[in-house]
C-alpha positions as CSV (number, residue, x, y, z in Angstrom):
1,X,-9.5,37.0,9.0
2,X,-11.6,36.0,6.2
3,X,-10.8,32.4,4.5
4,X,-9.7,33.7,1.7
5,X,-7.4,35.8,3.3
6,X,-6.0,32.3,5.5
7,X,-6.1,30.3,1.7
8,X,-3.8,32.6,0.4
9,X,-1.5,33.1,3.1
10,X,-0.6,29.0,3.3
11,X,-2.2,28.6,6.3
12,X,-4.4,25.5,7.4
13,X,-8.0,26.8,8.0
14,X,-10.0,26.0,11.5
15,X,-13.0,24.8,10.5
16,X,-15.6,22.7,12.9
17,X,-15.8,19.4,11.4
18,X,-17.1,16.1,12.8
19,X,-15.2,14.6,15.4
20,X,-15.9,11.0,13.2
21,X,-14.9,11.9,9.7
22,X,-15.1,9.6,7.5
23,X,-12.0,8.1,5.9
24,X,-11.2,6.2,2.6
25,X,-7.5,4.2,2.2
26,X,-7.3,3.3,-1.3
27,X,-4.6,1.2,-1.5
28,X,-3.0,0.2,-4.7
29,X,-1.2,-2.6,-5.6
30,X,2.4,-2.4,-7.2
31,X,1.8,1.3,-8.5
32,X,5.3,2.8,-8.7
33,X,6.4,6.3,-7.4
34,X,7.4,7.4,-11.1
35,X,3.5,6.2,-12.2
36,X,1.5,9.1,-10.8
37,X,1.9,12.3,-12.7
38,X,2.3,14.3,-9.8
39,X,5.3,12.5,-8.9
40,X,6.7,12.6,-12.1
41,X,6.2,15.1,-14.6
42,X,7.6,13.0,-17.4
43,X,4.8,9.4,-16.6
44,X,3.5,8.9,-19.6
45,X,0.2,7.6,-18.0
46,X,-2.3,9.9,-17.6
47,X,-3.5,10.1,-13.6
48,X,-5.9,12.8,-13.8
49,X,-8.1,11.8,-11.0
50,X,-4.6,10.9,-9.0
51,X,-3.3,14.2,-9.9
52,X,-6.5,16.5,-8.9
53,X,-5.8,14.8,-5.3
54,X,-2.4,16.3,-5.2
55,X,-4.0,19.6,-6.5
56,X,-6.5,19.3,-3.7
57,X,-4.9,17.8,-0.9
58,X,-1.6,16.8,0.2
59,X,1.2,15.0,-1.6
60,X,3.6,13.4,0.9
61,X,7.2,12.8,-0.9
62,X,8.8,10.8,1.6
63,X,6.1,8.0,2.0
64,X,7.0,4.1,2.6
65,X,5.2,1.0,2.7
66,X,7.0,-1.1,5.2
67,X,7.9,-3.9,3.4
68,X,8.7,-4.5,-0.5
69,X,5.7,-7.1,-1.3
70,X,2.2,-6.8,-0.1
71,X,1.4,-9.2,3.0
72,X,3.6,-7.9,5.2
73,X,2.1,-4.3,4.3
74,X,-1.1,-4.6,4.7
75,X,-0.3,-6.1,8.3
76,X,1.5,-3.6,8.7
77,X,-1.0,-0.5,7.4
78,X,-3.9,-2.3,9.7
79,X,-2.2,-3.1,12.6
80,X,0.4,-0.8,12.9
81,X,3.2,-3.5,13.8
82,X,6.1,-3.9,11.4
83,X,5.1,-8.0,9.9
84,X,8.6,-9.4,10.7
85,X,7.7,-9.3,14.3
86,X,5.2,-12.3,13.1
87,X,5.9,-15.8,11.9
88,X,6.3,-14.6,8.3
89,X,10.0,-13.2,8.3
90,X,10.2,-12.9,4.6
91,X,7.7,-13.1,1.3
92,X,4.2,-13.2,1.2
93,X,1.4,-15.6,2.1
94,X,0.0,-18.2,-0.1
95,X,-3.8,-19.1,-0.7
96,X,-3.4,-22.6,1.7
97,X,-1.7,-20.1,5.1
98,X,-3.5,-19.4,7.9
99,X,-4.7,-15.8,8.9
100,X,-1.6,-13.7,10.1
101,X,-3.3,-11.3,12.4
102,X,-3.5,-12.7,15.3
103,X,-6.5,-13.0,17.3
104,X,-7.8,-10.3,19.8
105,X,-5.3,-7.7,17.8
106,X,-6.5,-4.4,17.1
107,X,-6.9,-3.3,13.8
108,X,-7.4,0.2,12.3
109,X,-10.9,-1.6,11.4
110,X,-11.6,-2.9,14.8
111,X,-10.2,0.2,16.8
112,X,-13.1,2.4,14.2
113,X,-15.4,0.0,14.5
114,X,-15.2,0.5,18.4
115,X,-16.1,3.5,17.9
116,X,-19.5,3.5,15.7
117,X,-17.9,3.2,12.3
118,X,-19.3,1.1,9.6
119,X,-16.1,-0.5,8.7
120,X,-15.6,-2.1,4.8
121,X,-13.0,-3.7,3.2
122,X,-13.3,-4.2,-0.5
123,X,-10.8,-5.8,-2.9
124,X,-7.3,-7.8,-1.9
125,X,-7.1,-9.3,1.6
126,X,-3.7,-11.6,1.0
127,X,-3.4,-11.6,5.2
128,X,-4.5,-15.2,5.3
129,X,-8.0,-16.9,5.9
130,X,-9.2,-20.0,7.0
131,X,-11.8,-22.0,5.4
132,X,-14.4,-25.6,6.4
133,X,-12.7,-27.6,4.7
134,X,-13.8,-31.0,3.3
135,X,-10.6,-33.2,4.8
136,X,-9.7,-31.9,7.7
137,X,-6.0,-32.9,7.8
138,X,-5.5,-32.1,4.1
139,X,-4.3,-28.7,2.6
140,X,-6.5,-25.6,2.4
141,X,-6.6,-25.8,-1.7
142,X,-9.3,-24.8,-4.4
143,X,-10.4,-28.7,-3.8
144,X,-10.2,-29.2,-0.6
145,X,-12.3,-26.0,0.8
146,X,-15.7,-26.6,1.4
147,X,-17.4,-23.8,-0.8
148,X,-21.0,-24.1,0.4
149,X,-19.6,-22.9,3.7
150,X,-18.9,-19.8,5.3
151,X,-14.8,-18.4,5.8
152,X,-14.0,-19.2,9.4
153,X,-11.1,-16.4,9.7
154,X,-11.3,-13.4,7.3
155,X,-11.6,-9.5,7.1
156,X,-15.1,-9.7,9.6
157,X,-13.5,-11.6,12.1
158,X,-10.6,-8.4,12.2
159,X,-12.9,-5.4,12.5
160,X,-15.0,-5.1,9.2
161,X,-18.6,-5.3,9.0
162,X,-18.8,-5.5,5.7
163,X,-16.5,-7.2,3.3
164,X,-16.1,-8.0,-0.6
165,X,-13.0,-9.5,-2.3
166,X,-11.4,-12.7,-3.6
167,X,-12.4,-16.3,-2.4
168,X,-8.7,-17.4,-2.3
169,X,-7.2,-20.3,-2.8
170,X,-9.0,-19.4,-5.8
171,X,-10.6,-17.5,-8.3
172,X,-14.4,-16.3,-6.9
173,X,-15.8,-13.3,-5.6
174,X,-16.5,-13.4,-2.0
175,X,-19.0,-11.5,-0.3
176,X,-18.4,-11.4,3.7
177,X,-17.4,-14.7,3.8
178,X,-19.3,-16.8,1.2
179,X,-18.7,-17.2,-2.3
180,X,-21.3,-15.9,-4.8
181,X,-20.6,-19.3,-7.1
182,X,-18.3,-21.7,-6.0
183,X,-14.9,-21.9,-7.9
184,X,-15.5,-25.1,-10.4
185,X,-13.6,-24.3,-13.5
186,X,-10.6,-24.9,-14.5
187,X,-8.1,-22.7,-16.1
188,X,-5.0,-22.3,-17.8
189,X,-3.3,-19.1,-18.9
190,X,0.4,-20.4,-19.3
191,X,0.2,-18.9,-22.7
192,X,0.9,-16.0,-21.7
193,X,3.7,-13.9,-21.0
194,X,4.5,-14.3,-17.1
195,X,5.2,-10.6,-16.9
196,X,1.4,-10.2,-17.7
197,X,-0.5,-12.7,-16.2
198,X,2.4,-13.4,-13.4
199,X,3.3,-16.7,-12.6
200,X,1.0,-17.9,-9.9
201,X,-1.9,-16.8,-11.5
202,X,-1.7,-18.7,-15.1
203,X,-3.9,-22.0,-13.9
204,X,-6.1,-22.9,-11.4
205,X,-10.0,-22.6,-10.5
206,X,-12.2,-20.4,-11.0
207,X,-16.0,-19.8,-10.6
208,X,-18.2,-19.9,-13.9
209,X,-18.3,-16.4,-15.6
210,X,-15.5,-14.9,-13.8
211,X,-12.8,-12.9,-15.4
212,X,-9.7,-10.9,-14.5
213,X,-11.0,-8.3,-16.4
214,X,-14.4,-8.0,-14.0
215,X,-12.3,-7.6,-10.6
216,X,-11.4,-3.5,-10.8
217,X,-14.7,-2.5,-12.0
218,X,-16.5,-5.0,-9.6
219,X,-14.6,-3.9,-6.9
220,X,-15.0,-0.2,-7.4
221,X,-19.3,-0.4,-7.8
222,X,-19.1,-2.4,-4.1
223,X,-17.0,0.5,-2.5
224,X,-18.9,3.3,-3.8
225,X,-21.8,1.1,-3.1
226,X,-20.7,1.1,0.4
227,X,-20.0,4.6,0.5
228,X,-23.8,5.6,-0.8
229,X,-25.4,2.8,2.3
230,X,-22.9,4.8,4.6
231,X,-24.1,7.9,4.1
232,X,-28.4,6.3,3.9
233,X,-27.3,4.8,7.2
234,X,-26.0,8.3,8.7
235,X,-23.1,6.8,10.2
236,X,-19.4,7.6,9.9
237,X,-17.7,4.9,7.8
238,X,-13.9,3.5,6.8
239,X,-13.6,2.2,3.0
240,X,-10.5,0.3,3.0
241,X,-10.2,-0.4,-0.6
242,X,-7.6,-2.7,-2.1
243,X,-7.9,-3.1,-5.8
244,X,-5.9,-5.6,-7.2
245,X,-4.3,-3.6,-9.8
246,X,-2.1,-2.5,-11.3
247,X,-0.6,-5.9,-10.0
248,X,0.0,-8.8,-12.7
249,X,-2.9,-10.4,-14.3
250,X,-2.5,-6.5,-16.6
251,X,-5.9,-6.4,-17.4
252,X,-7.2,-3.3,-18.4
253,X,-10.9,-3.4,-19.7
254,X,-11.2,-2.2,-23.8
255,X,-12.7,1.7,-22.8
256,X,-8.6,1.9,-21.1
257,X,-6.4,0.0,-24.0
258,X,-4.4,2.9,-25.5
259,X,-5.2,5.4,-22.9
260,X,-1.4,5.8,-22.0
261,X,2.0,5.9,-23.6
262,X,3.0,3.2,-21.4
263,X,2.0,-0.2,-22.8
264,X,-0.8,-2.7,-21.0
265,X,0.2,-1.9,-18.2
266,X,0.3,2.2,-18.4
267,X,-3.9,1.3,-19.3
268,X,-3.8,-0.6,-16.6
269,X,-2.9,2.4,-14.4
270,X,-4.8,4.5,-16.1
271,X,-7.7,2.3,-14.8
272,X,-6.7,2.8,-11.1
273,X,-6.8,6.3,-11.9
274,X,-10.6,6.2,-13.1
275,X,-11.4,4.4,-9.9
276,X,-10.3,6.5,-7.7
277,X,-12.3,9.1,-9.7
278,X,-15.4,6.7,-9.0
279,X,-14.5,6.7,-5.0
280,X,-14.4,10.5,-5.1
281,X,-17.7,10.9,-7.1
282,X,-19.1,8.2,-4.8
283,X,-18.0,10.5,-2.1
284,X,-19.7,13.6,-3.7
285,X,-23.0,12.0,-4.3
286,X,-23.0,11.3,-0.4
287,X,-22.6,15.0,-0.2
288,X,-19.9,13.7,2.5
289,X,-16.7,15.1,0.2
290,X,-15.9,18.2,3.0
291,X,-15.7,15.6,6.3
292,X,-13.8,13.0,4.5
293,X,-10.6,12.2,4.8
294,X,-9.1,10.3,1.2
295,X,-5.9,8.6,1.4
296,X,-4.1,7.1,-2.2
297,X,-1.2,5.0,-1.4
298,X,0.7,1.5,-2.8
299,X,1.5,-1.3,-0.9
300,X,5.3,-1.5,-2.6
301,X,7.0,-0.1,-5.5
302,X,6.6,-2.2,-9.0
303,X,6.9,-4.5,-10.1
304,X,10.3,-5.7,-11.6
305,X,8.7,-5.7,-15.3
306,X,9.4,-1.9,-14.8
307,X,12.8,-2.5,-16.5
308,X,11.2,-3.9,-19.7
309,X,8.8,-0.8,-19.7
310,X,11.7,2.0,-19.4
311,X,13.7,0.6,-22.2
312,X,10.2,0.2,-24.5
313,X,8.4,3.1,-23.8
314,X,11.1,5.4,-21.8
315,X,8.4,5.5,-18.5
316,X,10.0,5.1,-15.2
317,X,7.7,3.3,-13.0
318,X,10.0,4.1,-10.4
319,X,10.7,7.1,-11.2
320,X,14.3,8.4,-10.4
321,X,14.5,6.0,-7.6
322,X,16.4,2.6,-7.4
323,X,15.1,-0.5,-7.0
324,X,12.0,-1.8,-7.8
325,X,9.1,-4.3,-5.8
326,X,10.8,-6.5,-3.2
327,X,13.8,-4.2,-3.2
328,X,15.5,-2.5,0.0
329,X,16.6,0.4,-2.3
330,X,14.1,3.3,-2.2
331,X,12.0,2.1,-5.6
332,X,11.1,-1.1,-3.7
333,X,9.4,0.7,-0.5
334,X,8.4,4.4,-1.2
335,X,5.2,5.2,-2.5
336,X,3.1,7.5,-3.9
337,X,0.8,9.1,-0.9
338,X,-2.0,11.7,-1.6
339,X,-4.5,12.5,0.7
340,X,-7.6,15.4,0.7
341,X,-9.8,16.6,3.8
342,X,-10.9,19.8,2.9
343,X,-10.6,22.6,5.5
344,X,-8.3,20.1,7.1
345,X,-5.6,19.7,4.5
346,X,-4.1,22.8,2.9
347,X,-5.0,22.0,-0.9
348,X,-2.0,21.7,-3.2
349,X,0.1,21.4,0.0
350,X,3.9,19.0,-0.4
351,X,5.0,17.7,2.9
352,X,8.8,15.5,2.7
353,X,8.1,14.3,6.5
354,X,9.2,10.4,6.5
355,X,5.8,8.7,6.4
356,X,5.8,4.5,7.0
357,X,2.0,2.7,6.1
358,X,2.1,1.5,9.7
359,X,1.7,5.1,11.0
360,X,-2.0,5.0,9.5
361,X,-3.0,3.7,12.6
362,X,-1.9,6.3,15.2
363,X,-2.7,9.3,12.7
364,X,-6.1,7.8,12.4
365,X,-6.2,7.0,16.0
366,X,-5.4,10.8,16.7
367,X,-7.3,12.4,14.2
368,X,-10.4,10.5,15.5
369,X,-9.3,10.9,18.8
370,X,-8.8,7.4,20.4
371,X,-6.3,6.7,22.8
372,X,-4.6,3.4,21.9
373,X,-3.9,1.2,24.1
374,X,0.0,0.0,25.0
375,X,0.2,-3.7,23.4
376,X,-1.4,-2.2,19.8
377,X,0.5,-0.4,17.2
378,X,4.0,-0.7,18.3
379,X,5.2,0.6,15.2
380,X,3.6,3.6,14.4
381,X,4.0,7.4,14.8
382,X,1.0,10.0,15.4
383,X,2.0,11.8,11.8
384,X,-1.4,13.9,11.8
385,X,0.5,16.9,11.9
386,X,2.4,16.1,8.7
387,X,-1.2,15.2,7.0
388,X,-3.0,18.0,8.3
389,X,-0.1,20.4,7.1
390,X,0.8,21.8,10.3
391,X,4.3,23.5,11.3
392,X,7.0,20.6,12.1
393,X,10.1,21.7,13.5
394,X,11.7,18.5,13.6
395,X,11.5,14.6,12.6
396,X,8.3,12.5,13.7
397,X,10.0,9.2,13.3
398,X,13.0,8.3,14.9
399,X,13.4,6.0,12.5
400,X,12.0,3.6,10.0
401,X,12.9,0.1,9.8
402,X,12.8,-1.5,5.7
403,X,12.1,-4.9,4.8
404,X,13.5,-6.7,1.8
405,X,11.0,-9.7,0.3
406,X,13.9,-12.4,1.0
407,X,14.0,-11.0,5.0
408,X,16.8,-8.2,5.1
409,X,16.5,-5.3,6.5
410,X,17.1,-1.7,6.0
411,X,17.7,1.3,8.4
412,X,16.3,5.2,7.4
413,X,17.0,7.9,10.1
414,X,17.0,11.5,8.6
415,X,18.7,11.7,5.7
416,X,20.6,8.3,5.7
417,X,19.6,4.8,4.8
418,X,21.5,1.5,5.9
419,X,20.9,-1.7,3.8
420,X,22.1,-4.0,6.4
421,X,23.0,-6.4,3.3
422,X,25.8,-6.2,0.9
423,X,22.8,-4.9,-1.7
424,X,19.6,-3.6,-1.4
425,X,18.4,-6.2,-4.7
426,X,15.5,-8.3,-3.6
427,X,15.0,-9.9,-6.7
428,X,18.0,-11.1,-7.9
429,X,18.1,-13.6,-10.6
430,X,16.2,-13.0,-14.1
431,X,14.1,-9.7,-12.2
432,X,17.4,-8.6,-10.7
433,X,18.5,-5.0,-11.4
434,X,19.8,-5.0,-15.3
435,X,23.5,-3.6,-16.2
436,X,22.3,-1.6,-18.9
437,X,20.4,0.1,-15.7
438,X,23.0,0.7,-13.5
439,X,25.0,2.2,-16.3
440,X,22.1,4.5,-17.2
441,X,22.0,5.9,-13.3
442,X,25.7,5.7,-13.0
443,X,25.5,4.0,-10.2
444,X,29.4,2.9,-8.8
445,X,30.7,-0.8,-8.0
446,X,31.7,-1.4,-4.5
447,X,33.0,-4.3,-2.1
448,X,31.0,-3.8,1.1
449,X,29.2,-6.0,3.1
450,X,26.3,-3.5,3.7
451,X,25.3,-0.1,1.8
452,X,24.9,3.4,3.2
453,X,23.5,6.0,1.2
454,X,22.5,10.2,1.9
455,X,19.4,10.5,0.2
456,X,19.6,14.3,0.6
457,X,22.6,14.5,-1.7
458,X,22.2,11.3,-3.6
459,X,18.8,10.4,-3.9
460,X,18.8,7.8,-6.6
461,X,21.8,5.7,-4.1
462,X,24.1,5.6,-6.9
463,X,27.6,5.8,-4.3
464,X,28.0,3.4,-1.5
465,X,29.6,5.8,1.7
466,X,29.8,2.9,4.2
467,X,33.5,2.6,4.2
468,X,33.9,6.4,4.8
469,X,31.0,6.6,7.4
470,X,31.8,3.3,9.9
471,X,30.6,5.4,13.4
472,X,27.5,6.0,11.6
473,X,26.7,2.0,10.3
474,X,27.8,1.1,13.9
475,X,25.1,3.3,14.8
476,X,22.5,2.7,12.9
477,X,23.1,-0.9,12.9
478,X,22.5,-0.8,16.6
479,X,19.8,0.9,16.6
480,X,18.1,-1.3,13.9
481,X,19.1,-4.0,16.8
482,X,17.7,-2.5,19.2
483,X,14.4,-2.0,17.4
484,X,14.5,-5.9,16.2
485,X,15.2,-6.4,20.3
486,X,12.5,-4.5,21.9
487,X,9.2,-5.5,19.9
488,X,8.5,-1.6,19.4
489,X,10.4,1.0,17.5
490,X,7.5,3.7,18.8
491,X,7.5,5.9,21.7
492,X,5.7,4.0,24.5
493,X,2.1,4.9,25.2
């Protein structure tokens, strides 16, 4: 049969490809469900680069990062361990914490590396680093790190040969492990709006000559740098690039201002977008676009300024979904997921298989074919049939365990969600979900001490069934429990 002929009847093409494709995860930061134009037909961003990916490739629906703020994430998409089975049981880490991965844990990095990948990561780390520092019993801060030194603990000493980010606990680009110019300046941004610049980021130091404004384009000429030495070096590579954006500091560069509909931070987006047009184009240039495997994703939904933008320009970052960042509700956690192989992937192919970030590692690990060994990935599912757009006759996952950013935790198994709290908001306070909002969605009141929703019939989790469903919270409490229990929620290897 011709390929035409498989194209047009649906089905996935067998074509001989490299047993070592190479493999981009662009991970963004904070970039809602309801922000990418595939996902919703009424963003008004435009995500044409984001969009052609769908057109392309794959677009999962069902997609979840397993935790609502980034650290425990990104642990979670390299190591393929839910972060809560760590020290760090709810929030983030700070710029003065030690490394969370611990050492002699495989990575997605390390397990490629292993097997003759040039490994990068370019962007945000946020899993922790340790620095020389100039008094050894004080405080990993800006002042007390010894810049003229090399980072003792960072992305190269957790699989990557080649890394390029941030020089936390402050503001300085960081080339695997040194700083290109020490962080001496001070700054203070307090003038403006926290929803903007964010609240930890409005003073500090900085090096001389940086700005917020340099760190998407900077980052994007390193990983299609990366991509283009890859390719001179003719070995198989893994880009795992982590813009910081469109997370707060907004700072879209003047060619972006007014591309959207959506304010500062719709330009922001729009930004993203064009990078991940770079990445592709990178990926072209290599002549490496039909044995590489892209993958778009978020690290959590948005952030909670998402309620000022719907009610000033009408866009719903999350979509139709509830909840926003650090939220158990589905807007905290699902994410937009794209992903193009061609001949691998079906193009223009929508798969609603339940997807969790931590599951990158035994997809990978099976599309690669590497056999991972029993203390690694405890968390995550071989979903390479759901990527690859084959035939699935019933659920991958079991389950999937959600993690709110003040430590409770959510249940999913098939069409029903347990918030194992008496609400899924994370935020609470002044970024708590609005009135005005709940009124909008019509969502109901209720007086239970945990919240049980059927996504199939009510996606948005307007109506609380826990009182009429008890054998089924008893249920999936347990096994939630048991999960929490048996430091694995995957099948053993």
């Amino acid at each position: 049969m011709c390929l035409r002929w498989i194209l047009a009847l649906g089905l996935a093409p067998v074509i001989p490809v490299s047993a070592s494709p190479n493999i981009a995860v662009i991970l963004a930061d904070d970039l809602g469900y309801g922000d990418v134009g595939a996902y919703n037909p009424e963003s008004r961003i435009p995500t044409p680069n984001l969009d052609r990916l769908a057109d392309e490739g794959i677009l999962l629906t069902d997609s979840h990062a397993p935790d609502g703020v980034c650290t425990p994430t990104r642990y979670g998409l390299l190591t393929g361990r839910y972060a809560w089975r760590t020290r760090l049981k709810r929030g983030v880490l700070t710029g003065s914490d030690p490394p969370l991965i611990e050492p002699g844990r495989l990575t997605l990095a390390s397990m490629l590396k292993g097997r003759g990948y040039r490994t990068a990561m370019v962007g945000k780390w946020h899993l922790g680093r340790r620095w020389p520092l100039i008094n050894e019993a004080g405080e990993q801060t800006a002042r007390n790190v010894d810049w003229s030194k090399r980072v003792l603990d960072g992305p190269l000493q957790h699989g990557f040969t080649y890394s390029f980010g941030l020089a936390k606990p402050a503001w300085a680009f960081l080339e695997n492990g040194s700083v290109l110019a020490a962080p001496t300046l001070r700054f203070d941004l307090t003038h403006v709006p926290a929803y903007l610049i964010g609240p930890n980021n409005n003073r500090g130091m900085k090096s001389p000559g940086f700005e917020f404004e340099r760190m998407l384009p900077r980052f994007t000429e390193e990983a299609a740098g990366f991509i283009s030495e890859s390719a001179s070096a003719g070995k198989p590579w893994f880009l795992y690039f982590t813009p910081l954006a469109p997370h707060r500091p907004v700072v879209p560069n003047k060619d972006f201002l007014d591309d959207s509909a959506a304010g500062l931070y719709g330009d922001f987006v729009s930004e993203v977008d064009w990078a991940v047009g770079e990445i592709l184009a990178a990926v072209g240039r290599a002549g490496a676009t039909a044995n590489t495997l892209v993958i778009v994703t978020s690290d959590n939904g948005p952030e909670n300024d998402a309620y000022r933008r719907l009610l000033e320009y009408r866009h719903a970052s999350m979509g139709s979904l509830r909840g926003v960042k650090r939220d158990l509700w589905e807007g905290g956690h699902r994410v937009p997921f794209l992903a193009r192989w061609p001949g691998r992937i079906p193009a223009g192919e929508v798969q609603d298989e339940v997807l969790c970030l931590t599951d990158l590692m035994a997809t990978i690990a099976a599309i690669v074919g590497i056999e991972l060994p029993a203390d690694a990935a405890e968390d995550s599912y071989d979903l390479s049939d759901a990527l690859l757009g084959r035939p699935i006759h019933s659920p991958i996952r079991e389950a999937t365990v959600h993690h709110g950013a003040r430590g409770g935790f959510g249940i999913r198994q098939g069409d029903w969600v347990l918030i194992d709290q008496p609400t899924g908001d994370d935020n609470r306070g002044a970024g708590a979900e609005p009135d005005w909002f709940r009124k909008e969605r019509l969502v109901r009141a209720h007086g239970q001490d945990v919240e049980l929703f059927n996504l199939k019939s009510d996606p948005a989790q307007t109506t609380n069934l826990a009182a009429d469903q008890p054998d089924r919270v008893r249920a999936m409490k347990g096994l939630l429990e048991r999960y929490r229990r048996s430091g694995r929620s995957a099948p053993a290897r």
